[in-house]
Each structure stands twice: as C-alpha cells, then as structure tokens.
N, C-alpha and C positions, 0 to 999 in steps of 0.2 A: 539571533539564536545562539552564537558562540558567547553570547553572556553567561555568567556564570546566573546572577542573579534574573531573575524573568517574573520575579514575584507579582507585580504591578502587572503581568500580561493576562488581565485577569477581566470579568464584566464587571461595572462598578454597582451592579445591585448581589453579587455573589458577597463583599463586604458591608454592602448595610442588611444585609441578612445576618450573616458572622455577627453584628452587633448588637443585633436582635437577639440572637442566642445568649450572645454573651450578659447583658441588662437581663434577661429571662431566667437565668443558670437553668440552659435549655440544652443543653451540649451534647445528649445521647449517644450511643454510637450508633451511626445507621450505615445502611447498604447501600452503595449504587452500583448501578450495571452501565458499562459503556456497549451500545450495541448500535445496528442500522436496520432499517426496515423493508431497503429495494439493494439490492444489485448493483450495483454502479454499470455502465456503459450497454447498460438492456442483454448483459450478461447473466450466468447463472451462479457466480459467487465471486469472492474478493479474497484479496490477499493482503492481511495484517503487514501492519510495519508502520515503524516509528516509536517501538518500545524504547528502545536504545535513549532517544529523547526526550521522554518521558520518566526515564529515569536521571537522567541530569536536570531536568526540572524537579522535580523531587526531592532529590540530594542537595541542591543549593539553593532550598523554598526557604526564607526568612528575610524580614523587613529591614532596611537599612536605615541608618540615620535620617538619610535625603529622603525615602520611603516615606518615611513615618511624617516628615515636617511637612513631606507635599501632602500628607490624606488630613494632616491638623490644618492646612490651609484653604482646606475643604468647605471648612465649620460644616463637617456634617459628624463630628466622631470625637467623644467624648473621652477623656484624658485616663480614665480606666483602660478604656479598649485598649488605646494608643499603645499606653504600659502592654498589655498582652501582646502585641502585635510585636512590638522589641522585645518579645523572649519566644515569639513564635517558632517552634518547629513541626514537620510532620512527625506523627507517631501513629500511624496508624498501619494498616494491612493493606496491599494490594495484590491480585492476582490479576495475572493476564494471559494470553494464549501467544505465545511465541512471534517473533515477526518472520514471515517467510509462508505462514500457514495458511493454508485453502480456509475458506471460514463462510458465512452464510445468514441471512437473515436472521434477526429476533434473538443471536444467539451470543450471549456476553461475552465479548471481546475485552473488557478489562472490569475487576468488579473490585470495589473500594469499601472496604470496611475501619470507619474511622469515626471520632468523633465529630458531629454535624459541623463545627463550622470547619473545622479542617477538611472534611470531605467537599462541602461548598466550595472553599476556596479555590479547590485544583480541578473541578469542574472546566474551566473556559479553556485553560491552555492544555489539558488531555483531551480534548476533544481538538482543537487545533492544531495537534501535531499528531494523531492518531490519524483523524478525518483526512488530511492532505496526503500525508504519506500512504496511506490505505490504499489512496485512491489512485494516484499515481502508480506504484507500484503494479494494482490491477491491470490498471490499461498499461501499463508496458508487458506485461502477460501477455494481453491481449496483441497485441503487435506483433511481440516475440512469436508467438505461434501462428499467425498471420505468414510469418517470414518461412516457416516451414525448415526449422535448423540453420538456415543462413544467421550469422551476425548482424546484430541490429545494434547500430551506435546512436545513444542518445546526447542531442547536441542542443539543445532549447533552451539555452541559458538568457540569451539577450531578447527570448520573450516569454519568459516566465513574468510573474505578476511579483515583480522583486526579490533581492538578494537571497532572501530565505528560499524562497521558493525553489529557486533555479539550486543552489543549494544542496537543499533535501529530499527536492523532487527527484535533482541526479541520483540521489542513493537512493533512492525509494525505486528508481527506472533498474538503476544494477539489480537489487533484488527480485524485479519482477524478468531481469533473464536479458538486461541488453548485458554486452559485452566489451562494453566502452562508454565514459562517456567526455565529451570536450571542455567538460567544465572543470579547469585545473584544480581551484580552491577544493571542491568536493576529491577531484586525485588525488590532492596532500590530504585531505582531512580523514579521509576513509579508507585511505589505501586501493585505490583501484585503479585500474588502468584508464588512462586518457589517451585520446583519439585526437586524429583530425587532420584537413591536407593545407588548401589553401584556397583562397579567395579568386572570383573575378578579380579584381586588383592586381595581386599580383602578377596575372595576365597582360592588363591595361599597363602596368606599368614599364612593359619592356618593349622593345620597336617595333617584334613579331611574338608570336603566339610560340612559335620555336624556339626562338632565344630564351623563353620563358620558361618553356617544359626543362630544356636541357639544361638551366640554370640549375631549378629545383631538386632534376635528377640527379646534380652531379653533389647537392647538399645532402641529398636524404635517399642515397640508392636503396638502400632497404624497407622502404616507406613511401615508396616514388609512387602513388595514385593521383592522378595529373585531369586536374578540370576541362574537361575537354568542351564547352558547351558555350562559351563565351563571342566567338563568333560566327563558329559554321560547325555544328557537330559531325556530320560526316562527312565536308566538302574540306575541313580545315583540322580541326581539333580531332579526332579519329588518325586520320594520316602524319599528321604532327607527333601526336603522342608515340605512334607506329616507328618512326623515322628516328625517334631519341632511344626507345627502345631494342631498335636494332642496330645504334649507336654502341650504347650500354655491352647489347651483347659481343660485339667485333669487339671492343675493347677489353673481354676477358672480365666482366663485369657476373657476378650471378643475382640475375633475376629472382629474388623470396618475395618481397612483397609488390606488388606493382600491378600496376592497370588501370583503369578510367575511372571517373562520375561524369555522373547522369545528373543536370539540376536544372532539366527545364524540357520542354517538348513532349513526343509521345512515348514516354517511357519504354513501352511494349515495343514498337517499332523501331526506335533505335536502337535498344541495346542488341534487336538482333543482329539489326545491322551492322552495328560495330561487332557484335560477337564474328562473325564471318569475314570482316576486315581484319581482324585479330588473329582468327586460325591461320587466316591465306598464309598471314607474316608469320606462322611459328609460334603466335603466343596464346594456345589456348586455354592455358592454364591462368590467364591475365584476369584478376578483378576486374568485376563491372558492378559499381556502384552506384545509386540514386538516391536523391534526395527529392524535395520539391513538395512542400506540404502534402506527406506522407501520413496516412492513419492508417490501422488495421483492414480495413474494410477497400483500401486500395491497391496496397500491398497482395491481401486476398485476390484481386481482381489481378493484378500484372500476373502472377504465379497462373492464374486459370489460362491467361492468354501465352502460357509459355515465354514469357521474359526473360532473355538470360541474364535476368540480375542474381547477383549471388551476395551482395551486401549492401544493408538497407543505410542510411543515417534517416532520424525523426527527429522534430525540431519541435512547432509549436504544437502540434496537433496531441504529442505523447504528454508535453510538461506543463499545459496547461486541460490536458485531456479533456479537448472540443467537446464538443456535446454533449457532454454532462460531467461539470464544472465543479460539481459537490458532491463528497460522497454520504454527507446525511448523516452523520453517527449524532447518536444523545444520548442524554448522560441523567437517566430517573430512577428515583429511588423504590427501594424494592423491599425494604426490612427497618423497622427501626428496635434496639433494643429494650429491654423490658429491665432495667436497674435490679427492681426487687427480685425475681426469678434466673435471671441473668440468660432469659432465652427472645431468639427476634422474634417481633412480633411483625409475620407480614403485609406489605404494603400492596395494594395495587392503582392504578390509574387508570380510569374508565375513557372514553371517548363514543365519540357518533359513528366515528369510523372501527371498527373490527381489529385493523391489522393497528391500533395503535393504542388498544387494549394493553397493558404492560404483565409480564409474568412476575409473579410475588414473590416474595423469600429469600433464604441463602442459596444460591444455586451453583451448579457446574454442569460441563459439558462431556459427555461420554459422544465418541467417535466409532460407529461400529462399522469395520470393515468386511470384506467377503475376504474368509481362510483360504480360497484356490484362488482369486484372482489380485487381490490385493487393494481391490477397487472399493469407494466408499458408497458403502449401503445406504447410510442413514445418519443424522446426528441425531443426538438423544437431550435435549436439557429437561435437567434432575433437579431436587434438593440436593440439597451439597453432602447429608451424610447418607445418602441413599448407593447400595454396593451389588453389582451381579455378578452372575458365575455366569459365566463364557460357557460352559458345557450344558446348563439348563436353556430350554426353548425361550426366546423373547417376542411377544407384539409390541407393536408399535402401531400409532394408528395417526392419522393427520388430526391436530389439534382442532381445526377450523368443521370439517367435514369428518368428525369421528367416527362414519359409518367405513372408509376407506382403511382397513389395516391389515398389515404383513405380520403373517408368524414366520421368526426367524428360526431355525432349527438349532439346538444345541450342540457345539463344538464346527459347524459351518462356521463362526466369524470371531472376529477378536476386536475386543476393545478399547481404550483410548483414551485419558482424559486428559480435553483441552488446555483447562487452566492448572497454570503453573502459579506458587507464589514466589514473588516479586521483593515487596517487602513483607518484614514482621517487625511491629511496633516501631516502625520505622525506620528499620535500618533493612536496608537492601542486601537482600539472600539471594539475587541470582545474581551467581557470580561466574558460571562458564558463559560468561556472553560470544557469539558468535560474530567474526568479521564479516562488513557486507560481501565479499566472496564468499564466505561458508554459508551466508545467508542466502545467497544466489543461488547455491547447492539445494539447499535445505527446499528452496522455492520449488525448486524442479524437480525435484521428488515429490514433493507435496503436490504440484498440478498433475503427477502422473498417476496419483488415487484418483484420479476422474476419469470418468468414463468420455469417451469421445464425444458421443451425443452431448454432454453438459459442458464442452469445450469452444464449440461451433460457435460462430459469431452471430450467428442468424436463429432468433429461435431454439433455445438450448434449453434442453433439458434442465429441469429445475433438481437438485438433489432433495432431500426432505429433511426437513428439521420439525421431529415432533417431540412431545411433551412427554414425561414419562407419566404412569396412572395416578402416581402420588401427587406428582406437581398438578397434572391437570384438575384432581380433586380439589388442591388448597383453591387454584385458581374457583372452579366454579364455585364451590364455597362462599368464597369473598364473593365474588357477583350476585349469589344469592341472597345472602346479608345488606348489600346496600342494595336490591330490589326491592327486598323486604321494608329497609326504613324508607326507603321513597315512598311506599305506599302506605304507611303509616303516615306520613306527610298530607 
C-alpha cells in the first residue's frame, strides 16, 4: 500500500469491461455509490475511514511501462486500448463523507461521477481500502466504549492477515478512539503515538523474575509497566513488581507511569487482587493492565464485574475484527448520463431480496439533528439538487414500511450534508485533510451525536435512514416501469 502505483490492484474483469467500452465508444459519464447494507459487528452504525488512501490511489492511478507489457502478455487486449491505458488518467469527480464519521446503511459513503471506464476501473481498490478500514475502525469504536474512558492500545500487528493490514488497520483502530498503538511503521507513517512493555521473554531470560523487573525499571522509569503473569501472578509477579517499586521509590525515583499487566487468568479476580497488594504498598494510583484475547463484549463483562483494570491492550480480536470479518460495502451504479440533454438518466438494480433493491440517481445525504440535544434524529438520502429550510416542518417516513413517519417541527433541528467533494475533474479539492489524531477527535464527537440506546453492544437501537419524497418517488417510478415491461413480456 506505500506504493505509489496500485493501478493493477484492481479485478481483471473491471479491465475487459474498460475494453468493452472502449471498442464500443461507450464511455458515458455514470454514477456510482460506494455504500453497505448491515452494520458491521451486529452494531447500529459504522465509522468511515480510509479516505486518506483512497486518495493516494487516485492521485497516482496511471499504467506503467511494466503495466501495460504484463496486460499485452495477456493476449486478452488489443494494441488500441494498450495505447489508452499509457496516457490513462483519472478525470473525473468524487464525493465522499469524511473519515471519522458515524454513517449508516444504504447511505452513500463515496459516489463517483466519471466516465464509465474510468469509474469501473477504481471500483475494486475503493472498495478495499474503504471496506477494511471502515470496518476496523468500527469495532475499535466498539472496544473503546466497551473500556468506558479507560485507554485502549491496539497491538495486533503480528496477527493481522498481512503487512497492509496490520498497517491501516492500526490507523483505522487510532481513529476509532484507541490511544496507542504497537505498530511502529504505522507511528512513523501517521504520526501517532506507539505503545508497548515487554515480553514473557524478557522475563525468561534473566535468573529471576526480579532481576528482570528491576532491569527494565531502571531502563524505562517512566514507562515501567512490568509483566507480572509469567510465573505466579499473585504468589511471585505482584510481589516482585511491588518490591522494584518500592525500590524505585527509597531511591528518590518518581513514579508517572508504572504498574502491572494482566495476560492471562481470571482477569476480574486478579486484578483485584493485585489492586489491594498495590494499595497495601502505597501505590494506588499504579496501572493495571490486561491483555489476553480481549474484544468488546469481554472488556463489557470485566467492567460489569468491577475489575480494577484501568487499561486495556487488544490484539487479534480488534485488527482482525473476529466475528465479522467483512464489512460488506459495494460499489452500483446509480445514474448514467444522457450526452444529448446533458442530464443523468437514473439507474436502478432490482433483486429478490428488498434491502438490495438500489436507490437511483445523483444523490446526497442531509444529516438532521435535534437543535436542544445535539443528537441525530435521522439521515435523509435526496437527489443531489434537492434544498430545505431548517425553519419549515419536515416528515420523514421509513422507506420500506412507509405507513411509519415523523413530522419534525420547524426550527427543532439542523441540517448537514454528508458528502463533501473530493475531486473535480480529477484533480483533488480536499485539501484541509485531517491527521489521524484530529481524526480521532473528529471520531468522538461524531459517536457522541448518538444516543446511548444506538451505542449498546447488545441490541442497539437502529438510527433511521429514510428516503426523501422526491427520491422515493423516482425510485417507485423505475419499479413501476419495469413491472410494467415484465408483464408485457
């Protein structure tokens, strides 16, 4: 992913498509929506990220010599194309919804307005670096609020599913609210702060568990959090640590950062127990840390049981985000242009299934919050030139089950609209880009527009994303049109 070039990171039917267009002079401009259709982690929404990458793919999309002579050794692609593909660049438009943001079913997360084969071709790799980061991010959300303001350092580099992974997963884990994470490459690359203590090993490798602690202590006093778990948590490693500690302090030594992990046993029961070996000796103010394939859902459960953890590390469970592994986004087209009128003409994609029905058109996303609470009401996806006034009353009603709608009252709420543009005509217009720290910011304000209910691990409140009257008309429209040719069939 630190290539510059990623052109070839692409499906090879997205190219014999391009070719198709191109033998056709079929090139149109059309529309696509990048969106998802579930939740990732049996949650009630997700948090975008990965724009950042998405635009460096973008900015250095073009075929290289080696490019071009491996798709001519193909013999699938004809010495025309080839030519097009060596003066390839993007020139098209994209919008997207910022990284860091709360976001939500069905609702366009990045929409590409370009000519066909150029929109086809960046299809596979904005969905690969959207979809992973999204999802990550999410579930370190997830975690982070699990942890209940404590520090959550994400460390699942050496079991991420490769280099990228572990990577972008780390920034993606920053933005969704850890506070560290152990993967240096991503600390140089993004500027964030890196974590981390030490190993059983280092333990194992000295004659006792004390010569070990007091080693490390006297290398890193400021940083001294001392693996206690390697041979006897509270019979050896608790007392050990205790014993360096109260070294540290006869020596005129001040205690900032210091005190145990936890990476193994009864989480809940230990840490009290050392918590109270801790006070006896003076240090209550001492970290207690755990680790030990740690996810949201267990984190939740030590806090219910009163654990005095007070800083989490998460390893595989956060950067591979166990039990559900994909976050699902696709990438279908919604509009294609009309040459002679110069107006889109919209698309839709029917299915067996309901929720996979596609919304047609140029669209955008209006954000309506509540004016006393600051909490989000509702999303609204529109036509793209459709405009309200805040002080007039709005319904809103569920796409699916139309009979269920809220009248919002005029000057109650305020608006929002999601998509930003990204590029025009290909050259890239967002140019305040935000550091993953400011992104980390920006994260936590955006998860604090949720109401509690829609936060909960268990069963959370679904936020609502409906249709506005315009959109949902075009849609039923086009449904009715091709129920109609079916049955002329």
């Amino acid at each position: 992913m630190r290539a510059n070039n990623l052109t070839l990171l692409t499906d090879f039917y997205e190219l014999t498509m391009m070719q198709g267009y191109f033998k056709n002079h079929s090139n149109q401009t059309v529309i696509f929506d990048v969106f998802y259709r579930d939740n990732p982690c049996n949650g009630s929404y997700a948090i975008t990220a990965g724009l950042e990458q998405m635009i460096e793919y973008i900015e250095n999309l073009r075929f290289s010599e080696a490019d071009v002579e491996y798709l001519r050794s193909l013999n699938m692609f004809d010495e025309d194309f080839l030519d097009y593909l060596s003066n390839f660049r993007f020139s098209g438009d994209i919008y997207a919804i910022p990284e860091g943001t709360v976001v939500f079913p069905r609702e366009p997360l990045v929409k590409i307005i370009a000519p066909a084969m150029e929109a086809q071709l960046v299809e596979t790799a904005i969905l690969n670096i959207i979809n992973h980061q999204s999802l990550i991010a999410t579930k370190a959300s997830r975690v982070c609020y699990a942890a209940r303001g404590d520090g959550v350092m994400e460390f699942g580099l050496r079991r991420a599913q490769g280099p990228d992974a572990g990577i972008f997963g780390a920034r993606a884990a920053m933005i969704g609210g850890c506070i560290g994470t152990s993967n240096v490459l991503t600390g140089q690359m993004f500027d964030v702060p890196v974590l981390g203590t030490h190993a059983h090993s280092w333990i194992m490798s000295f004659p006792d568990e004390y010569t070990a602690f007091k080693t490390y202590a006297r290398l890193y006093p400021d940083a001294c959090i001392l693996l206690v778990d390697t041979y006897d948590t509270l019979n050896s490693g608790v007392p050990n640590a205790i014993r360096v500690f109260e070294e540290m302090r006869e020596e005129g030594v001040h205690l900032s950062k210091y005190g145990i992990r936890l990476d193994s046993g009864d989480l809940a029961y230990l840490s009290k127990k050392a918590h109270k070996m801790l006070c006896a000796a003076g240090f209550d103010d001492a970290v207690i840390s755990a680790s030990s394939d740690l996810d949201e859902y267990l984190i939740d459960s030590l806090k219910t049981q009163d654990a005095r953890i007070n800083s989490w590390g998460v390893g595989t469970n956060l950067i591979t985000s166990k039990g559900h592994p994909a976050f699902g986004g696709v990438y279908k087209l919604a509009a294609i242009k009309d040459e002679a009128t110069g107006q889109f003409i919209p698309k839709i994609k029917l299915s067996e299934n309901t929720e996979k029905v596609t919304n047609p058109g140029d669209k955008t996303i209006y954000r309506i919050y509540s004016k006393s609470s600051g909490k989000i009401k509702a999303d609204l996806i529109c036509l793209a030139d459709e405009k309200f006034d805040e002080n007039e009353n709005i319904v809103i009603f569920d796409p699916i089950d139309t009979w269920k709608k809220t009248r919002i009252l005029g000057g109650t709420y305020t608006m929002r609209e999601l998509l930003i543009p990204i590029f025009k005509n290909g050259e890239c217009v967002y140019t305040d880009r935000p550091s993953v720290m400011e992104l980390r910011e920006i994260c936590q304000k955006e998860l604090n527009t949720l109401w509690d209910e829609s936060r909960r691990l268990v069963n959370p409140h679904e936020v609502y994303v409906d249709l506005s009257q315009k959109l949902f008309n075009l849609k039923s429209e086009l449904l009715d049109e091709i129920a109609e040719e079916s049955l002329k069939e």
